[in-house]
Backbone as a ProteinNet text record, in pm:
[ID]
protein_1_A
[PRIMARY]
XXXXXXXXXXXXXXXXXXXXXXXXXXXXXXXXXXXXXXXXXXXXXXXXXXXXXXXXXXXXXXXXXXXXXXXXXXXXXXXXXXXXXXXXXXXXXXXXXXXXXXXXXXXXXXXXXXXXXXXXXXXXXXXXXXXXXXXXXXXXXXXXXXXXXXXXXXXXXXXXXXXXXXXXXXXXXXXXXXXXXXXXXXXXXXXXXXXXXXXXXXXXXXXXXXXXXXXXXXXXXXXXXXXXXXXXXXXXXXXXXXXXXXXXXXXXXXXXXXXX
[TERTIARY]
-8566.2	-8538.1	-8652.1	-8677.2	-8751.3	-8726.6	-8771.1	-8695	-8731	-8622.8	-8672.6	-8691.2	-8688.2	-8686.1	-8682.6	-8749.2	-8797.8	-8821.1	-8732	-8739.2	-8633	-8505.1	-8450.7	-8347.6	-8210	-8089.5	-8088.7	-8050.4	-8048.8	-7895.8	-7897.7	-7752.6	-7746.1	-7715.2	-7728	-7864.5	-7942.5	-8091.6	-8129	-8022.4	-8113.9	-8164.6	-8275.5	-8345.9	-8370.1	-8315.6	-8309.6	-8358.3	-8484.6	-8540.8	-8505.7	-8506.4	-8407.7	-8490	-8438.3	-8473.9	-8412	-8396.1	-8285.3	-8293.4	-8192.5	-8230.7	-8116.6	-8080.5	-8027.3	-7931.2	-7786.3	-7648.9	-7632.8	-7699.6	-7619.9	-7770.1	-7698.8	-7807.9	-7760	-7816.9	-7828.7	-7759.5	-7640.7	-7640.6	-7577.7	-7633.8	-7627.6	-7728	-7675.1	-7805.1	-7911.7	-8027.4	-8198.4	-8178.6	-8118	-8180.5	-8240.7	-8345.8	-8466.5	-8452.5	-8485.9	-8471	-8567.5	-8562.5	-8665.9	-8611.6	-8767.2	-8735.1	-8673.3	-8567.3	-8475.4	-8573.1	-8705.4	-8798.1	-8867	-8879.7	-8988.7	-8953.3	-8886.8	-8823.4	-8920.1	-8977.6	-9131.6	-9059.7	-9149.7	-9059.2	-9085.3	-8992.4	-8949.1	-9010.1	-9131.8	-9248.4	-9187.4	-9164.5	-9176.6	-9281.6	-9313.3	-9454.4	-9456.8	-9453.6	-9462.6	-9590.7	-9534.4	-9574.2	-9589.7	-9689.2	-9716.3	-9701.6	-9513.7	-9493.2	-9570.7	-9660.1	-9723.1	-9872.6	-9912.8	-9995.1	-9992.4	-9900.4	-9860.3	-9950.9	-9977.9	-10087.3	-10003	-9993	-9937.1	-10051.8	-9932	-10001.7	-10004.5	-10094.8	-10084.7	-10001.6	-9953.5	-9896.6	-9945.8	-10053.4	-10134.6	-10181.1	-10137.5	-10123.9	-9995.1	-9894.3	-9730.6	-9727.6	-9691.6	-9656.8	-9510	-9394.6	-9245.9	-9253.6	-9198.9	-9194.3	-9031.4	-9008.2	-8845	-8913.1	-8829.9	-8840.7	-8760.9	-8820.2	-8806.8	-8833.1	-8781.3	-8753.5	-8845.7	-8819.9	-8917.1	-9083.9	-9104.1	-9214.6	-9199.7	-9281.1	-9254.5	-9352.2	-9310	-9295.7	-9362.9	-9467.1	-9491.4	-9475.7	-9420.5	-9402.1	-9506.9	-9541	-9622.7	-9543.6	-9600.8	-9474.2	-9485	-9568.2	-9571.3	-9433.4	-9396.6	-9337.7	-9174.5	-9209.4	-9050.1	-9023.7	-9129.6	-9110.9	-9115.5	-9176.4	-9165.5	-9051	-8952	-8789.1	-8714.7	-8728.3	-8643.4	-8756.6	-8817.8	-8931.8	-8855.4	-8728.2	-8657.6	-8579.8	-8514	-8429.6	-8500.5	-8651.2	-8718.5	-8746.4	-8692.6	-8772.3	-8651.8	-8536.6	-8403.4	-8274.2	-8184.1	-8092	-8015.8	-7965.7	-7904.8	-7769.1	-7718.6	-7562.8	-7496.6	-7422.1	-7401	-7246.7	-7109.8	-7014.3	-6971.1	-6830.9	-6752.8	-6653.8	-6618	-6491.5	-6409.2	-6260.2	-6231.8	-6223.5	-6300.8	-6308.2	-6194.6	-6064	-5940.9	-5928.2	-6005.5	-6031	-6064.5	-6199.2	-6269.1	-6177.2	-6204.9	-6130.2	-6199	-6152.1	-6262	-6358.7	-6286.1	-6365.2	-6518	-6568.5	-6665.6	-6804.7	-6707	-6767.8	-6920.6	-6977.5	-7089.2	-7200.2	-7327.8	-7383.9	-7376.7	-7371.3	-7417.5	-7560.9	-7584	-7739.2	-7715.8	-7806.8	-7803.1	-7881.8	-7849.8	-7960	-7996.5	-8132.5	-8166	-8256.7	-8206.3	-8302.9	-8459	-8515.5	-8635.3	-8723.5	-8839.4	-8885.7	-8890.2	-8803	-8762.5	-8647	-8552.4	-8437.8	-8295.3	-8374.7	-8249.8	-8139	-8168.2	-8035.8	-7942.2	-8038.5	-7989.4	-7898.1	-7971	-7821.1	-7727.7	-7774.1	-7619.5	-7503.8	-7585.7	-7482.5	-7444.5	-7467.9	-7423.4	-7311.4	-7357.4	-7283.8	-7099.2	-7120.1	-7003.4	-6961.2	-6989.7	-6952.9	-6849.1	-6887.2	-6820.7	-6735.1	-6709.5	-6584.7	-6511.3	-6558.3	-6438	-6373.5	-6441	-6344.5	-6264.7	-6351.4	-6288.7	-6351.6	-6471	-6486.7	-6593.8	-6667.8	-6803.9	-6866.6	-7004.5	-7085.6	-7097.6	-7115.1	-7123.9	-7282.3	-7363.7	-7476.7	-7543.4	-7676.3	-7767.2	-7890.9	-7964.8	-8093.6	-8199	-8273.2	-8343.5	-8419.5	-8362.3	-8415.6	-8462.6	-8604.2	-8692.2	-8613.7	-8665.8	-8674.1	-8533.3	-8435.3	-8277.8	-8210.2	-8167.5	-8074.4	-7907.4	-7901.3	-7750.6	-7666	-7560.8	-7467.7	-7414.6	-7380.9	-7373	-7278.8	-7181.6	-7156.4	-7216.1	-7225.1	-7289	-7190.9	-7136.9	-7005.8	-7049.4	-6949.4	-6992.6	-6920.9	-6986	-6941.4	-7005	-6898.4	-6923.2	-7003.4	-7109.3	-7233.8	-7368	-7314.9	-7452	-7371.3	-7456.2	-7469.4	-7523.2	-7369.5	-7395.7	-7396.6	-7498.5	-7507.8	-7373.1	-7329	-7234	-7237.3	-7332.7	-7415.7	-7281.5	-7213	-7109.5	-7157.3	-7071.1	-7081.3	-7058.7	-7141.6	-7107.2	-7006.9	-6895.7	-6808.6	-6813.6	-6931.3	-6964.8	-7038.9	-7047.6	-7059.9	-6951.2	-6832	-6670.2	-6596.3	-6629.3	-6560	-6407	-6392.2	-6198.2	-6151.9	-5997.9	-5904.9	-5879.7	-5851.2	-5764.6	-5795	-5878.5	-5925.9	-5874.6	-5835.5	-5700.7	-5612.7	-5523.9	-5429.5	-5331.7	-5265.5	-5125.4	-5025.2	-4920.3	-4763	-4742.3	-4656.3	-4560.2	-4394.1	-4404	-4221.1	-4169.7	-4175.8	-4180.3	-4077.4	-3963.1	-3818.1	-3858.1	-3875	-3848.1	-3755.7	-3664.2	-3479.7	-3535.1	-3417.9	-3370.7	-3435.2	-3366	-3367.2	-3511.3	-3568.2	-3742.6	-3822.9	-3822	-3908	-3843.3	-3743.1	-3701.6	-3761.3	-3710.6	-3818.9	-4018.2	-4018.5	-4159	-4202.1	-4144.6	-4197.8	-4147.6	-4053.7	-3993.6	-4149.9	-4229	-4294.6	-4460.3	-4455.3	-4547.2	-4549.4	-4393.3	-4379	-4426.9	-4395.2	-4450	-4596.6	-4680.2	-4849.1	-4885.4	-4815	-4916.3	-4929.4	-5069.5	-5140	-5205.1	-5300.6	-5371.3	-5495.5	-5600.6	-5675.5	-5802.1	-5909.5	-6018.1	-6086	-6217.1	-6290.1	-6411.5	-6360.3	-6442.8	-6385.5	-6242	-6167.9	-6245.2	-6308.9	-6316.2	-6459.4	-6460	-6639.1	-6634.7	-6802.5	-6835.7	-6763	-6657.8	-6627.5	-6702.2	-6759.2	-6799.9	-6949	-6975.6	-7116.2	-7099.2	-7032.7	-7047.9	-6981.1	-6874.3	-6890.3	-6992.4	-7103.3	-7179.2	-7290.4	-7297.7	-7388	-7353.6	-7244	-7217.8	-7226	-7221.7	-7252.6	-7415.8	-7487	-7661.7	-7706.6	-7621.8	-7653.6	-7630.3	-7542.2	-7475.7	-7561.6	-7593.6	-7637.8	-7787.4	-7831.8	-8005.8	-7994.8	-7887.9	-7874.4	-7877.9	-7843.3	-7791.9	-7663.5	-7597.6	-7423.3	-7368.5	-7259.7	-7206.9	-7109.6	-7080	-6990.8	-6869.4	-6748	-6625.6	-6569.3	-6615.1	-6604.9	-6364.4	-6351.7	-6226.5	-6163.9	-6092.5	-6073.8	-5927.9	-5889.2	-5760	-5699.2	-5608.9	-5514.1	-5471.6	-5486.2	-5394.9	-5269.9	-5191.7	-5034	-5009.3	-4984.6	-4925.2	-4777.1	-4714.6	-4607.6	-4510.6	-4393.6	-4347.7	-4227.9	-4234	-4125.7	-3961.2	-3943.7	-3798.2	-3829.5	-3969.1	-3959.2	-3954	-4008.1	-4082.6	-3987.1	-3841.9	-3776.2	-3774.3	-3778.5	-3780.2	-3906.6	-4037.4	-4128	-4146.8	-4121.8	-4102.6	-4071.1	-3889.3	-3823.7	-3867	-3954.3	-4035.5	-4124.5	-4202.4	-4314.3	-4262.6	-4121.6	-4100.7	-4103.8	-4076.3	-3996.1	-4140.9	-4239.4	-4353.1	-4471.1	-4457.6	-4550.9	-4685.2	-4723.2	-4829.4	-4967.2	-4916.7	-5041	-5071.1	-5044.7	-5018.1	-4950.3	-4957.7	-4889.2	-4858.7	-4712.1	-4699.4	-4684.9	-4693.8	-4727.6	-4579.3	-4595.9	-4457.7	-4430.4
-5002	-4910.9	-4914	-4861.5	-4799.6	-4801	-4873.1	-4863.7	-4759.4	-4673.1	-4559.3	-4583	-4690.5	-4736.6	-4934.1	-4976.3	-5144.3	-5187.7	-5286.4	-5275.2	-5403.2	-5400.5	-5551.3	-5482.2	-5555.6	-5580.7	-5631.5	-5571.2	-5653.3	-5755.8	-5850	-5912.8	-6012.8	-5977.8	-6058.1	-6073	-6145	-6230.2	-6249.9	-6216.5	-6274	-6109.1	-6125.9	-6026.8	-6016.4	-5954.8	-5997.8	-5918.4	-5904.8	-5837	-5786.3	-5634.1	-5555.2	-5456.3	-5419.7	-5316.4	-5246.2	-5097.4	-5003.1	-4929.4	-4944.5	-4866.9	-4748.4	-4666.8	-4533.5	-4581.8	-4626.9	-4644.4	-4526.8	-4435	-4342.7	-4217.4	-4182.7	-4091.7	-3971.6	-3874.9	-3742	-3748.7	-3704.1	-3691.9	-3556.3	-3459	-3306.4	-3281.5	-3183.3	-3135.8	-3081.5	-3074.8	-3046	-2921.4	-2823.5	-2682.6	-2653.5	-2576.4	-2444.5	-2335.4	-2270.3	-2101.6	-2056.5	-1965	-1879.2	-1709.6	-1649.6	-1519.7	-1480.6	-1424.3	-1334.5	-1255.5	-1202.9	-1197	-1259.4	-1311.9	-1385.1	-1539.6	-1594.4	-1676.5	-1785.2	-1736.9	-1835	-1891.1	-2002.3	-2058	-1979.5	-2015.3	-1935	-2063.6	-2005.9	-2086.2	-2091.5	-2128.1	-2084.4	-2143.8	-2067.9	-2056.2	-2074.3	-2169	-2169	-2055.5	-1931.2	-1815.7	-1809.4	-1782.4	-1745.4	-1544.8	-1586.5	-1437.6	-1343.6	-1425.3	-1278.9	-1235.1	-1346.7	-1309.8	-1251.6	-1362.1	-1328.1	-1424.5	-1482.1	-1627.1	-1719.8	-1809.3	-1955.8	-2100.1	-2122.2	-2253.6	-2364	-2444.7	-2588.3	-2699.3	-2798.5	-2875.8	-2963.6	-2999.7	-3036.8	-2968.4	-2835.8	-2745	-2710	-2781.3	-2716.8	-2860.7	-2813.6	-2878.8	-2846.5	-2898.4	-2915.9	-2886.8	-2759.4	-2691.1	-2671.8	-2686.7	-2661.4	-2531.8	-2419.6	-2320.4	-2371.2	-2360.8	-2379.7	-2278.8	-2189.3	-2054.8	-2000	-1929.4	-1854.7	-1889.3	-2006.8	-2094.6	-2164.6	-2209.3	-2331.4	-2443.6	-2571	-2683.9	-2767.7	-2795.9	-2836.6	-3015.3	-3109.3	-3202.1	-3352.7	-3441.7	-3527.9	-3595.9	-3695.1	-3798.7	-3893.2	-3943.4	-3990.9	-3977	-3860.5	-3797	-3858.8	-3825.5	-3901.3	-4030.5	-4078.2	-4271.3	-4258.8	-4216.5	-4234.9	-4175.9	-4095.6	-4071.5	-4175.6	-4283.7	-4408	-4508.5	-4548.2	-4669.6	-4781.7	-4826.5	-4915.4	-4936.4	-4820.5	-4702.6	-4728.9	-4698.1	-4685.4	-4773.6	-4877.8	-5054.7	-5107.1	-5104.2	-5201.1	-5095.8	-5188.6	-5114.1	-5220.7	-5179.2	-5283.1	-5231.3	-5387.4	-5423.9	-5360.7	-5284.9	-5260.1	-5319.8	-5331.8	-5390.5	-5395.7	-5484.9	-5523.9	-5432.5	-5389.1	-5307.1	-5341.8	-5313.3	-5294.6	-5164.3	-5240.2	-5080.7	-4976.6	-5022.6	-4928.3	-4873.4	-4880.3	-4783.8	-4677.2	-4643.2	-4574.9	-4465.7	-4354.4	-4233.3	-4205.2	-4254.6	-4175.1	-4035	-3961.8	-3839.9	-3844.5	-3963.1	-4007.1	-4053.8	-4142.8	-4153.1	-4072.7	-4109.4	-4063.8	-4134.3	-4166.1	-4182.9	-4339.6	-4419.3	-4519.1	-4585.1	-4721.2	-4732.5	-4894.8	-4995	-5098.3	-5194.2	-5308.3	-5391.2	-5515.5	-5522	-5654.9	-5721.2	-5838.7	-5906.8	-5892.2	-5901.7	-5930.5	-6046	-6106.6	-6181.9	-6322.5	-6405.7	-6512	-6513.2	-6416.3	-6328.7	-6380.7	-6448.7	-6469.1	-6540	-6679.5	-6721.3	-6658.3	-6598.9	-6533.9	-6375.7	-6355.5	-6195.4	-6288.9	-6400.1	-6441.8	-6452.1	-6510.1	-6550	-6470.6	-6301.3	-6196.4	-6164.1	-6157.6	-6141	-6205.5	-6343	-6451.5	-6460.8	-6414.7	-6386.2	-6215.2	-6182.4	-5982.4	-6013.9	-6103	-6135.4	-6199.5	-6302.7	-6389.6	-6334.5	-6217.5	-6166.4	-6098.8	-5988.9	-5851.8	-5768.6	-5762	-5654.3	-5597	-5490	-5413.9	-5383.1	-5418.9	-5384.5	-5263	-5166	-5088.2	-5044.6	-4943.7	-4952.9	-4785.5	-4792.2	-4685.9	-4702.7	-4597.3	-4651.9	-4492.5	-4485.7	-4348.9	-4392.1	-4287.4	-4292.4	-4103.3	-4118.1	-3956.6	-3871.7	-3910.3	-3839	-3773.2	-3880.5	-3803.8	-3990.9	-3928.2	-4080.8	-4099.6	-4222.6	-4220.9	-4320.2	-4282.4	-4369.8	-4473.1	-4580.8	-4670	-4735.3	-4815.7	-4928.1	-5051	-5170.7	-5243.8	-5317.4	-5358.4	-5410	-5514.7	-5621.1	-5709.9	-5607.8	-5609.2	-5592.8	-5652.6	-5749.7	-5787.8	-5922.7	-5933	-6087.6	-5999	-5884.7	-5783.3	-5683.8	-5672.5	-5594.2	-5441.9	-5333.6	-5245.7	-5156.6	-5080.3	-4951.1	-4885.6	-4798.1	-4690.6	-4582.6	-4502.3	-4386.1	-4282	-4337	-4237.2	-4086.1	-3982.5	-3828	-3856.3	-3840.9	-3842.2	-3713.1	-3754	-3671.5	-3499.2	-3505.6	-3380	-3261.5	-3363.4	-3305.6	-3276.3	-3318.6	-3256.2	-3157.3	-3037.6	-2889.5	-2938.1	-2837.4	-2826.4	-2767.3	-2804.5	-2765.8	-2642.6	-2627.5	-2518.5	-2381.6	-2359.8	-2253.2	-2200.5	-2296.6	-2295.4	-2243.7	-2136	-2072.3	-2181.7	-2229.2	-2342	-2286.9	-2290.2	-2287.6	-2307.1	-2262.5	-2264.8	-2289.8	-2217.4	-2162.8	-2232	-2348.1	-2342.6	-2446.3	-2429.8	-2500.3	-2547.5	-2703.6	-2784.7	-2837.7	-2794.3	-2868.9	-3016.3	-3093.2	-3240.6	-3220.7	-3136.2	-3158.6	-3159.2	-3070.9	-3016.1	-3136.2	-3172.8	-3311.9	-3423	-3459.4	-3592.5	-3550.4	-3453.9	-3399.1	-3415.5	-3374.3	-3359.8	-3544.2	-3580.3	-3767.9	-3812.3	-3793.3	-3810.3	-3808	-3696.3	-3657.4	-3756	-3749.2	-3846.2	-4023.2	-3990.1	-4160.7	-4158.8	-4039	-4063.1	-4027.9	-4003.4	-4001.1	-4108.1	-4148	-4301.5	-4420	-4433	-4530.7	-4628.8	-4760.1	-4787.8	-4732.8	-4700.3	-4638.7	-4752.5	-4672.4	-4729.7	-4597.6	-4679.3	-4526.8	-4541.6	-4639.6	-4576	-4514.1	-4488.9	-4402	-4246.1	-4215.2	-4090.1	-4068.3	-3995.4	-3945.8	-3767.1	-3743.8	-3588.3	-3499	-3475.6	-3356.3	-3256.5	-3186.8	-3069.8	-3093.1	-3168.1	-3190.4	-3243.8	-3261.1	-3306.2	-3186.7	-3130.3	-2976.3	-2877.6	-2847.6	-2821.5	-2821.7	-2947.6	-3011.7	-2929.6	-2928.3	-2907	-2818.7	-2679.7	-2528.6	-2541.4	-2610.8	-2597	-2615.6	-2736.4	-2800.3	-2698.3	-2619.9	-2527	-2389.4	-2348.7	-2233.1	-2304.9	-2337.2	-2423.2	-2417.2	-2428.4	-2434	-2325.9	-2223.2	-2091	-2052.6	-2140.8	-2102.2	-2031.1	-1958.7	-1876.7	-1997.3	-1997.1	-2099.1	-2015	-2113.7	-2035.4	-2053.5	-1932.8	-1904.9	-1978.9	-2046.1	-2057.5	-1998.6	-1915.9	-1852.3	-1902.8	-1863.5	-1930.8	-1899.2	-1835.7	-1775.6	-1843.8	-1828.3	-1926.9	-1886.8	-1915.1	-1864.1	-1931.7	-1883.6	-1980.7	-1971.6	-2101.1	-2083	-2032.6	-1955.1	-1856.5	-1935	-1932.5	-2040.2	-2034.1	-1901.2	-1956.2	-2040.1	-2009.2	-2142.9	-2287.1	-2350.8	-2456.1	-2512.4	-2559.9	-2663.9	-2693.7	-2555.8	-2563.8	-2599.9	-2553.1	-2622.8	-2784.9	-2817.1	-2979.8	-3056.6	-2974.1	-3031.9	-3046.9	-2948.8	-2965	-2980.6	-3023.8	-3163.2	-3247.8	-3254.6	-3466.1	-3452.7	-3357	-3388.2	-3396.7	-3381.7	-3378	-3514.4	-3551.9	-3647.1	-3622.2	-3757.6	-3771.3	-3836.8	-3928.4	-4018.4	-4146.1	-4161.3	-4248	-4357.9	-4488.9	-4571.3	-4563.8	-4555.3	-4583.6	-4682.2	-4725.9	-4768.4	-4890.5	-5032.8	-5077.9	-5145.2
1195.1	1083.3	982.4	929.5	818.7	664.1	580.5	436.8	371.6	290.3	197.1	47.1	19.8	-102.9	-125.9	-206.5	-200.5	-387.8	-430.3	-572.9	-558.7	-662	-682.1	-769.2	-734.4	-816.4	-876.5	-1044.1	-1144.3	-1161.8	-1126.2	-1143.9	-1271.9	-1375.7	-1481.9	-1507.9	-1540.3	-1527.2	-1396.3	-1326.5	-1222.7	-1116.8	-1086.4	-1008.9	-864.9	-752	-639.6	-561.1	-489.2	-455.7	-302.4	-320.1	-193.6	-113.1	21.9	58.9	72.6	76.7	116.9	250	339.1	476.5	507.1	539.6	560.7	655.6	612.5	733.9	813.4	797.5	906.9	956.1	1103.6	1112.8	1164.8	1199.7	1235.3	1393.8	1437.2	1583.4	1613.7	1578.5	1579.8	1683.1	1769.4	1870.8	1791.1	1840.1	1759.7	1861.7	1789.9	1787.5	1736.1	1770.9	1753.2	1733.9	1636.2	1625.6	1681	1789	1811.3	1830.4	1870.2	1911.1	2038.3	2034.5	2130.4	2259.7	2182.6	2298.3	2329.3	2465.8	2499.2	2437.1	2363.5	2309	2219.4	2146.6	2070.4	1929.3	1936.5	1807.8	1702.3	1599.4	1476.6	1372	1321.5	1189.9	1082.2	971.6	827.7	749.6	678.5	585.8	450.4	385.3	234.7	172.8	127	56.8	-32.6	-120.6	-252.4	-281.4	-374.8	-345.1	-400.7	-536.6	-555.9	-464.7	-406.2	-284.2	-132.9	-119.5	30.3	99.7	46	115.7	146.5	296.2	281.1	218.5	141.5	12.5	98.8	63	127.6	94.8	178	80.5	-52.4	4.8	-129.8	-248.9	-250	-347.2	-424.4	-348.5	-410.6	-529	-612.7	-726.5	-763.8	-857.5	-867.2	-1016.1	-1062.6	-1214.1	-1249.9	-1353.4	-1446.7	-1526.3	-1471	-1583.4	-1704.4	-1797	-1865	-2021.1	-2114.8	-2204	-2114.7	-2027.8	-1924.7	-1896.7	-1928.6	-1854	-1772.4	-1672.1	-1603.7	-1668	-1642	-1680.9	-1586.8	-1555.4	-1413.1	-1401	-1347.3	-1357.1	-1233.1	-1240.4	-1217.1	-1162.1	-1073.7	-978.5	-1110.3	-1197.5	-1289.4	-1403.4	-1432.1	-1529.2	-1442.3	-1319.2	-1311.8	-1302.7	-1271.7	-1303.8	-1460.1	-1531.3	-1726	-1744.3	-1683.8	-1694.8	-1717.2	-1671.9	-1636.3	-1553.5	-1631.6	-1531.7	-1452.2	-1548.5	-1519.8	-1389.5	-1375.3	-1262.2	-1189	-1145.2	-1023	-951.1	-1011.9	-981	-988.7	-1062.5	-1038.3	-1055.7	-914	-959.5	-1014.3	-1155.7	-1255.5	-1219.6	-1201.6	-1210.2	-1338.9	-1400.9	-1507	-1548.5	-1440.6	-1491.1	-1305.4	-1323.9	-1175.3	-1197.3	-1088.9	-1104.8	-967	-1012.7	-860.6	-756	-620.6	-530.7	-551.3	-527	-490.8	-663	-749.9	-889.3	-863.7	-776.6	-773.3	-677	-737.4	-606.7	-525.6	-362.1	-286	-338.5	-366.8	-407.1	-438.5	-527.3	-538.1	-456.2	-344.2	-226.1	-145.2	-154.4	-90.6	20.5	15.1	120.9	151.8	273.9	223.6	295	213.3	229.7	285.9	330.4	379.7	294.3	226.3	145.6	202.8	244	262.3	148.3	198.3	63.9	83.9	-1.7	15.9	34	36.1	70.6	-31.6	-42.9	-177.4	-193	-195.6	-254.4	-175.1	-55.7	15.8	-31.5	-100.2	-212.2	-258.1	-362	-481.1	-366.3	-313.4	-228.7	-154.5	-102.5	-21.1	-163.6	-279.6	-371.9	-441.6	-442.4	-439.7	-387.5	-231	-160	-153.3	-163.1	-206	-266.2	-365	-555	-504.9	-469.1	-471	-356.6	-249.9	-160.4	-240.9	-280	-367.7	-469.7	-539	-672	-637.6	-479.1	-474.7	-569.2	-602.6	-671.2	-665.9	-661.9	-657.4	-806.2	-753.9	-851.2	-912.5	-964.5	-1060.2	-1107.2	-1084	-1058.4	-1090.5	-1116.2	-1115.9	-1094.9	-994.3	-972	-931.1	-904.6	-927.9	-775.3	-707.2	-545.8	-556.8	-531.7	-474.1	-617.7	-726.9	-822.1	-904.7	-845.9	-888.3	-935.8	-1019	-1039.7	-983.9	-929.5	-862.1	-897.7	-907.2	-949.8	-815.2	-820.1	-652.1	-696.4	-610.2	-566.1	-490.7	-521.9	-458.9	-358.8	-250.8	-237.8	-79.4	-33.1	56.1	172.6	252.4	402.6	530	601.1	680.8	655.9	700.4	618.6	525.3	513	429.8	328.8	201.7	99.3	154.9	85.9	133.1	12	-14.4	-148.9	-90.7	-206.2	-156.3	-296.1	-229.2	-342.5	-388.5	-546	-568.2	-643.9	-612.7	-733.3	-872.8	-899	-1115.4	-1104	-1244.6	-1250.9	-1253.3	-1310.9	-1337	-1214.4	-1097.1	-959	-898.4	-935.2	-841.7	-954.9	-873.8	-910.3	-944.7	-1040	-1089.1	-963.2	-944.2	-835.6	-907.2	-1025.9	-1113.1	-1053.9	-1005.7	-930.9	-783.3	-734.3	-647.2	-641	-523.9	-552.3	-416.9	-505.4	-450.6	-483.5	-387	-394.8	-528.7	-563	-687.3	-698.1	-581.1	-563.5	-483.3	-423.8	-277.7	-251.5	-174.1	-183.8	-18.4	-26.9	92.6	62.2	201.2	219.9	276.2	317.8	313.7	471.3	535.9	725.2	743.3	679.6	715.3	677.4	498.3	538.7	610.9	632.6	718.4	868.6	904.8	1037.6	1053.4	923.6	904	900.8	844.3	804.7	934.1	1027.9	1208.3	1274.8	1238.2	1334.1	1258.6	1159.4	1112.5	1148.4	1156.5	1239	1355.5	1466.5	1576.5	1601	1501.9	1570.8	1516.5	1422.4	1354.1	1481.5	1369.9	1478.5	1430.4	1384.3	1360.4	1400.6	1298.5	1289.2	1358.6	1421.3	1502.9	1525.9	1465.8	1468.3	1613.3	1705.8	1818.7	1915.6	1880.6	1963.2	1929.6	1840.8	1784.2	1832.7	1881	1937.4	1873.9	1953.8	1881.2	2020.5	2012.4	2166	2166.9	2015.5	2011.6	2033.7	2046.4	2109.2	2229.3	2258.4	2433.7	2459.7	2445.5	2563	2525.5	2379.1	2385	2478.5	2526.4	2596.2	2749	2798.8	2915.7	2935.2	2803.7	2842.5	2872.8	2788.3	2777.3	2910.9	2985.3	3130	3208.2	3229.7	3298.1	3312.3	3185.1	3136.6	3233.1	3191.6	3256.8	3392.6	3468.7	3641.4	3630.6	3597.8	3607.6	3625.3	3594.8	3597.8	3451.9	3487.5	3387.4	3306.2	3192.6	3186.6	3099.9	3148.9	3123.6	2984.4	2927.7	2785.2	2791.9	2716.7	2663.9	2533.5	2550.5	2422.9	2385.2	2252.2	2182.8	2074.2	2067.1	1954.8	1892.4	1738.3	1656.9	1609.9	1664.1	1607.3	1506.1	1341	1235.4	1254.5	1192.2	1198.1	1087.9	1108	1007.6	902.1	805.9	737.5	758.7	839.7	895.2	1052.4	1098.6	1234.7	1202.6	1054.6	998.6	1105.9	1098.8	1137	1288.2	1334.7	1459.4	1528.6	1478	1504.6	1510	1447.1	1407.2	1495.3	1522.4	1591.9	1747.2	1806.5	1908.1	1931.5	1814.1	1779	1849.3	1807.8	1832.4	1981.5	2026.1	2181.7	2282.1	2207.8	2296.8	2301.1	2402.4	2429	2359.6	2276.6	2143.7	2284.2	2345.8	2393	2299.1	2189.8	2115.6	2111.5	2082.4	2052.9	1890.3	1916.9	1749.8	1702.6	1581.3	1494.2	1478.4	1478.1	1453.7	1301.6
[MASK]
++++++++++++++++++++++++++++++++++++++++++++++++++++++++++++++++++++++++++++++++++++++++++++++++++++++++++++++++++++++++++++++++++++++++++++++++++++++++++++++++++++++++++++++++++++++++++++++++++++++++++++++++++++++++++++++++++++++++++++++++++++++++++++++++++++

């Protein structure tokens, strides 16, 4: 792996020098756009619209309009934003995880210590199992500042990059039920049928299907075989069926073990 970022946790006084590595990666098929004729790849060109020239990269510079000027900004100008930010991510308070609303939730990142550091992160590490509680954190990764969790998993310190409040849209905008009269039979049916798919959860039961039968049209299509388009109607169900639907939920084999 590759680090995208190298600097130190501020934990009290004490400074612990980290690397950051990327928990997760890309496993989407690498499609190509091309042309329909002749099939050539599809370029894009950084344009200068009032020319029509492509710019180089060593020519693109990063501007904030700003009262109808632009503002042109220096990699400099964003380390003098927060010098501090760019170099530590400071512990700011402990909280407990199950506070935080998922909603927040965002990317996560991998921390190793750095070279000296190893003490001081195991005793990180041992300190945030024993309380139960996560660090609380901000740090300025590629010119944006993020709000994190620092938290133990497993024998390693894991970032967990949260949304500032002001990044999750109002629901109020939502058009939800209002009126809406659920009888006694329908949810006891409905929570019947929730008893029977529960499961303990394991997430290597769960793979990408839609990329593997993807895959099998591409294979197919490449031999020269036609492949058999599956098509599928969605029938909703109508609120005088609700119960009856339900009720022949239960009667149908889940594949599941439930839950005791």
């Amino acid at each position: 792996m590759r680090s995208i970022w190298s600097g130190s946790i501020g934990f009290g006084l004490v400074n612990i020098p980290v690397k950051i590595y990327s928990a997760t990666q890309d496993s989407r098929l690498d499609l190509d756009m091309l042309d329909s004729k002749g099939l050539a790849h599809i370029k894009f060109k950084r344009v200068n619209e009032n020319t029509g020239k492509e710019v180089p990269w060593e020519q693109i510079v990063k501007g904030y309009l700003y009262n109808d000027e632009y503002v042109v900004l220096e990699d400099e100008d964003f380390e003098a934003a927060s010098p501090k930010k760019s170099k530590i991510i400071e512990i700011e308070s402990f909280v407990e995880e199950v506070e935080i609303d998922d909603i927040y939730f965002e990317n996560p990142y991998y921390l190793e210590p750095g070279k000296g550091g190893e003490k001081a992160y195991e005793l990180l590490l041992k300190s945030l199992e024993k309380t139960g509680k996560v660090g609380l954190s901000r740090f300025v990764l590629r010119t944006q500042e993020h709000l994190s969790v620092i938290r133990p998993r497993e024998n390693y310190l894991l970032l967990q990059q949260l949304r500032f409040e002001e990044e999750i849209r109002s629901p109020e905008e939502l058009t939800l039920p209002s009126q809406v009269t659920i009888n006694k039979k329908e949810l006891d049916m409905a929570v019947e049928l929730i008893k029977q798919y529960s499961a303990e959860f394991d997430i290597s039961q769960y793979k990408d299907e839609y990329k593997a039968e993807l895959l099998k049209i591409i294979k197919a299509k490449a031999s020269g075989k036609k492949p058999v388009i599956k098509k599928m109607k969605v029938v909703h169900t109508k609120s005088d069926d609700l119960f009856e639907q339900l009720k022949a939920s239960l009667t149908k084999p889940t594949g599941k073990k439930r839950a005791s």
